[in-house]
C-alpha positions as CSV (number, residue, x, y, z in Angstrom):
1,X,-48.3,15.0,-121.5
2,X,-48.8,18.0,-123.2
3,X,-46.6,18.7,-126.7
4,X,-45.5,22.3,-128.1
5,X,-48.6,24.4,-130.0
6,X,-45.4,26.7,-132.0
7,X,-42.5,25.5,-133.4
8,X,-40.7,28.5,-133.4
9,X,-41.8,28.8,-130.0
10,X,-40.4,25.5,-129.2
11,X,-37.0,26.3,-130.7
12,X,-36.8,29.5,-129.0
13,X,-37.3,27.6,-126.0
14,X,-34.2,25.5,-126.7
15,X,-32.2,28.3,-127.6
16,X,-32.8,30.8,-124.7
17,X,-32.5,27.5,-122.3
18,X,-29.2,26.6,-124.0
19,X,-28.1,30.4,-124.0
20,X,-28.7,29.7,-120.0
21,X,-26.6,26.7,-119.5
22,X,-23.7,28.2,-121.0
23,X,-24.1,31.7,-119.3
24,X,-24.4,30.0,-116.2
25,X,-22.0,27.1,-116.7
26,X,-18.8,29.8,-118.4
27,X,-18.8,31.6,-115.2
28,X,-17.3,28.9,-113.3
29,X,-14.4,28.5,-115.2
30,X,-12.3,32.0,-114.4
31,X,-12.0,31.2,-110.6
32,X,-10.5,27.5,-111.5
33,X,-8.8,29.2,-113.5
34,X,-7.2,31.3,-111.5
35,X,-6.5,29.0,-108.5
36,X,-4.6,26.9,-111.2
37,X,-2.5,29.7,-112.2
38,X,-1.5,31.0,-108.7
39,X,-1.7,27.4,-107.0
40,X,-3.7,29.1,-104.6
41,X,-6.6,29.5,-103.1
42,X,-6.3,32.4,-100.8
43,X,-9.1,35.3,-101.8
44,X,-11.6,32.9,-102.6
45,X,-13.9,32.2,-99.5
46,X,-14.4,28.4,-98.5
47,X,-17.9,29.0,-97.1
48,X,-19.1,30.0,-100.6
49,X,-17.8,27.3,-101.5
50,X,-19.2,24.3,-99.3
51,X,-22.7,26.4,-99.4
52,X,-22.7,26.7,-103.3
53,X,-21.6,22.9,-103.4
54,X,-25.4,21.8,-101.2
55,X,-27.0,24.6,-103.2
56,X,-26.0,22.7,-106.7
57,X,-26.5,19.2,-105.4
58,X,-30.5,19.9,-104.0
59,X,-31.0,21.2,-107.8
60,X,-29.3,18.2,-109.7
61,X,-31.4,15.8,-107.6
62,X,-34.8,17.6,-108.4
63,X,-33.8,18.3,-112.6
64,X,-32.5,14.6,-112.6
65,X,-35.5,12.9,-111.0
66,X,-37.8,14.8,-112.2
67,X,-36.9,14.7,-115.8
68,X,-35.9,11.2,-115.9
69,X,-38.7,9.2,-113.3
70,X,-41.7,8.9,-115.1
71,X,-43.0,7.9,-111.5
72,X,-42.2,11.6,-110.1
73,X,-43.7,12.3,-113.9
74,X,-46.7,10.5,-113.4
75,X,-46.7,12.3,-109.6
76,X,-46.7,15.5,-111.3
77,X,-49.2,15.5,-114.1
78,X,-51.6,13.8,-111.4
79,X,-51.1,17.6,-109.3
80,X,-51.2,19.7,-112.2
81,X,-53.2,18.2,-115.2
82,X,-51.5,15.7,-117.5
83,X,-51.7,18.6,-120.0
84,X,-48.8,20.3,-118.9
85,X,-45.5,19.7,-119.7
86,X,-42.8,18.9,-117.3
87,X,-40.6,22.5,-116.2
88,X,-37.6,20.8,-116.4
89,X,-35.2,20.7,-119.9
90,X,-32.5,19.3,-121.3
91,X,-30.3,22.5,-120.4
92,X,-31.3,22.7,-116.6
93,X,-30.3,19.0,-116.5
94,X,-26.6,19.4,-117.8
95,X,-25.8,22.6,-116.3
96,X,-26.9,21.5,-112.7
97,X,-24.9,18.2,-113.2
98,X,-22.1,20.6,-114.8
99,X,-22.8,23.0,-111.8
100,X,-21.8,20.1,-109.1
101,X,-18.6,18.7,-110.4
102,X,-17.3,22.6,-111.4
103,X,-18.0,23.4,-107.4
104,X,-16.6,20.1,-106.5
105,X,-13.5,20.6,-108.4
106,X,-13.4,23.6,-106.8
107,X,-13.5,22.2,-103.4
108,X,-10.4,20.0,-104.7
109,X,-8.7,23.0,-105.2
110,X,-8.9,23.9,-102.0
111,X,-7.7,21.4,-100.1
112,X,-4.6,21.0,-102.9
113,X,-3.5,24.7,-103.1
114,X,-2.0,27.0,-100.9
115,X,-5.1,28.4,-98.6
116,X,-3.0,30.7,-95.9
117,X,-5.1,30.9,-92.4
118,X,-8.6,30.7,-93.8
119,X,-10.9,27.8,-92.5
120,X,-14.6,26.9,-93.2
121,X,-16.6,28.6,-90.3
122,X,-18.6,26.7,-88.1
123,X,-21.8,28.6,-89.2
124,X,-21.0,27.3,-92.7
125,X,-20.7,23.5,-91.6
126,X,-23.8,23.8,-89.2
127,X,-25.7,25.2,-92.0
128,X,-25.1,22.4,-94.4
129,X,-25.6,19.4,-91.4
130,X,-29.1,21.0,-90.9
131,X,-29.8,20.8,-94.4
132,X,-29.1,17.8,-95.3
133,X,-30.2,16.2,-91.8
134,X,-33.3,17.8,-93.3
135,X,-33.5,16.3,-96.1
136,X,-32.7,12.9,-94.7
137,X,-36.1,12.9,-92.3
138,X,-38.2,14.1,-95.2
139,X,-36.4,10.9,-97.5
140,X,-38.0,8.8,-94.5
141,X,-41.4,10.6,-94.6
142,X,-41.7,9.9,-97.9
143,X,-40.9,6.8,-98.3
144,X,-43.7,4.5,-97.3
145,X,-46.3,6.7,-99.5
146,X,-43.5,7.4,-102.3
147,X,-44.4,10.8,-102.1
148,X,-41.3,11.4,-104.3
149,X,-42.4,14.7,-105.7
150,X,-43.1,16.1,-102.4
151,X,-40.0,14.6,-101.7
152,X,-38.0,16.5,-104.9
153,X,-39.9,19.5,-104.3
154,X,-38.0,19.8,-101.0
155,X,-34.8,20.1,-102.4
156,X,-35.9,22.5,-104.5
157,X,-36.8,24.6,-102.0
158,X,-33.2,24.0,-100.6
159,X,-32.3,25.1,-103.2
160,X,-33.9,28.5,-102.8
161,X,-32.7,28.2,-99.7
162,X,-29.3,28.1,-100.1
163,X,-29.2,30.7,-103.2
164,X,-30.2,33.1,-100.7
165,X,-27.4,32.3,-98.1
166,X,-24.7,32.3,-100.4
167,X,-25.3,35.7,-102.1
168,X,-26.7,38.0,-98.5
169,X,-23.0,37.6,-97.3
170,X,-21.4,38.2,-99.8
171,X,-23.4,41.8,-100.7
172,X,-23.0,42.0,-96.7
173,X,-19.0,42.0,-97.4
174,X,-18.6,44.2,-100.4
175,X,-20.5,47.3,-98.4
176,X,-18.0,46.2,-95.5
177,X,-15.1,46.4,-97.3
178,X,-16.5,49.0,-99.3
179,X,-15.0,47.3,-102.7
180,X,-16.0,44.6,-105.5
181,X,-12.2,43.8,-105.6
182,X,-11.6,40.1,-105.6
183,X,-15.4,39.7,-106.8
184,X,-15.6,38.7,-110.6
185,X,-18.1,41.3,-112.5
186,X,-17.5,38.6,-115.1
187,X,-19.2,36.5,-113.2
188,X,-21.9,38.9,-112.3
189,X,-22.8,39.5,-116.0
190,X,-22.9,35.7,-116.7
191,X,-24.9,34.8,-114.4
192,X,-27.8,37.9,-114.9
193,X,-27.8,37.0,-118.4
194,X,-28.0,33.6,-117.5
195,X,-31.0,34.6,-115.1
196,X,-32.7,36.4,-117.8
197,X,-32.5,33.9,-120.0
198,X,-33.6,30.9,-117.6
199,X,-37.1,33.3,-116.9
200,X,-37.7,33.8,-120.4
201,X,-37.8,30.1,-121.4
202,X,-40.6,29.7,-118.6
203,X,-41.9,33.1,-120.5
204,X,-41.6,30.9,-123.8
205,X,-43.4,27.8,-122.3
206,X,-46.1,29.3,-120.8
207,X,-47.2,31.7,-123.9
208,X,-47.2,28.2,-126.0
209,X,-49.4,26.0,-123.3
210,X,-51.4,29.5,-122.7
211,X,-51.5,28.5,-118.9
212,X,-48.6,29.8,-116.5
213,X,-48.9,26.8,-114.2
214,X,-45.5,25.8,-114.8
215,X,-44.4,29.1,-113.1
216,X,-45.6,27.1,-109.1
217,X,-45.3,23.6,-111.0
218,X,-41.6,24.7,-110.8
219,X,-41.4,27.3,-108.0
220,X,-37.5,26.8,-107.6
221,X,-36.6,27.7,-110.9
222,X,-38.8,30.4,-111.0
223,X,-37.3,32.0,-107.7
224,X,-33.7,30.9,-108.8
225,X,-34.0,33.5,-111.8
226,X,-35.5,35.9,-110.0
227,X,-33.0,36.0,-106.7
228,X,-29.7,35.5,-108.9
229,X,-31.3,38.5,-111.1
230,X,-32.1,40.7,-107.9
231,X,-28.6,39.9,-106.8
232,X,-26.9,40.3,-109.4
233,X,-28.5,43.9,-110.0
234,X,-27.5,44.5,-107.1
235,X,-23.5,43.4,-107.8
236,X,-23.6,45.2,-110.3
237,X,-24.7,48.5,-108.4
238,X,-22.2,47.7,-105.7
239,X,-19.2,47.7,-108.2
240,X,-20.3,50.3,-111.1
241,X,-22.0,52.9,-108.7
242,X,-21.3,52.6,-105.0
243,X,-17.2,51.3,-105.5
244,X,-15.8,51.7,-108.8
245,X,-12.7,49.9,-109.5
246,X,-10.7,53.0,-108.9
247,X,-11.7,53.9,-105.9
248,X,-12.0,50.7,-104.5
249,X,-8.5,50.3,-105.4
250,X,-7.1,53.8,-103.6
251,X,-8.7,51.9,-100.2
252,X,-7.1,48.8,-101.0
253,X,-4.1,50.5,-101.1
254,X,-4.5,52.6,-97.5
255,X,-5.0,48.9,-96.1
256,X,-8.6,49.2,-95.8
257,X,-9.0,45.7,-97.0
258,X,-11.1,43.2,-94.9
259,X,-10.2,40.0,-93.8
260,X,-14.1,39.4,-93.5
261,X,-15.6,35.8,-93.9
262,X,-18.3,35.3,-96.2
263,X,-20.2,34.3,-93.5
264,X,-19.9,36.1,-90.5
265,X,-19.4,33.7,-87.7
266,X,-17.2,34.5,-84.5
267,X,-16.2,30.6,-84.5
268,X,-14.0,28.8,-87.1
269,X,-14.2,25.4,-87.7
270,X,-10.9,23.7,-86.3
């Protein structure tokens, strides 16, 4: 296994992956928040919600296994040279274990608040089935030839996945509605610097090792930072150019608001 050439490269590797996790982990807390306040859940959509819960999940199991099997270890420096270094750290670890009980708890919260007439659509619930029927038959492919980084590599790729589904609906809904209302920019923010800050600690590693490998030795976190980034550009378009707060508001007040799932889907779940 390879070890750091720079120490101040390796500490600014720590720091901008730390600088990540709490980014990324903060902006959970203002929607739990708020449910707590108002006992309710009505504004926040459950589909979000169950997809952002598989989404978290598929990247706890590859960080956790792959940072803590030195079989999947061993599986990985046999692909890619056993002088790089494993592209998973301390930081992606906690915040993707962090990451599933926040969503979790948020999921509580839903089923112990007032919710009005919103259900989880069907789309939503056939979505996560398939994936994780998915993942199931590729557990059973695996297993006789413990091809367990192929195996990990597959949820990271639904985790991809899934980080494009639960962001596409939700830009869908804002040019809908026309409005960012009910959409933290806090949020937003948070999560592009935590973006920014999860690609330049691949930036960091790869400068030191002088070989970018790492960059399709870890293909999910590379593509996580750049699709919560591209999103998140775009959010932030949506609410500071296309509807600013004010005049999002003035169709708010016309009743212009939409009722819209996340995901459309002409079937709810009963």
């Amino acid at each position: 296994m390879a070890s750091w050439n720079s120490i101040p490269l390796e500490i600014s590797y720590e720091i901008v992956g730390w600088i990540a996790f709490a980014s990324w982990s903060i902006s959970f807390y203002p929607q739990l928040i708020l449910n707590f306040r108002r006992k309710s859940v009505v504004g926040l959509n459950f589909d979000f919600v169950m997809l952002n819960l598989t989404k978290h999940s598929s990247y706890m199991i590859y960080n956790v296994c792959l940072y803590f099997s030195p079989v999947i270890q061993k599986q990985y420096f046999d692909t890619y040279g056993d002088k790089e270094m494993i592209p998973v750290a301390a930081n992606d670890v906690a915040f993707s274990i962090h990451a599933v009980v926040m969503t979790a708890v948020t999921l509580f919260q839903i089923f112990i608040y007032e919710r009005g007439p919103q259900k989880v659509s069907r789309l939503a619930i056939g979505i996560v089935v398939v994936v994780w029927a998915f993942a199931a038959i590729c557990f059973f492919i695996a297993l006789p030839t413990h091809s367990w980084l192929w195996l990990i590599s597959i949820f990271n790729s639904i985790q991809v996945f899934m980080t494009c589904v639960k962001y596409i609906p939700q830009a869908k809904m804002n040019f809908t509605r026309k409005s960012t209302v009910g959409w933290s920019i806090g949020n937003i923010l948070l999560d592009f610097t935590g973006g920014l800050a999860n690609y330049l600690q691949m930036v960091i590693q790869s400068i030191d090792q002088n070989s970018w490998k790492n960059f399709y030795g870890n293909i999910g976190k590379t593509l996580l930072s750049l699709i919560s980034i591209f999103f998140d550009i775009l959010f932030m378009f949506q609410h500071y150019v296309l509807y600013p707060e004010k005049k999002a508001s003035k169709s708010l007040e016309t009743g212009e608001e939409s009722n819209e799932p996340l995901i459309d889907s002409s079937h709810e779940h009963v």
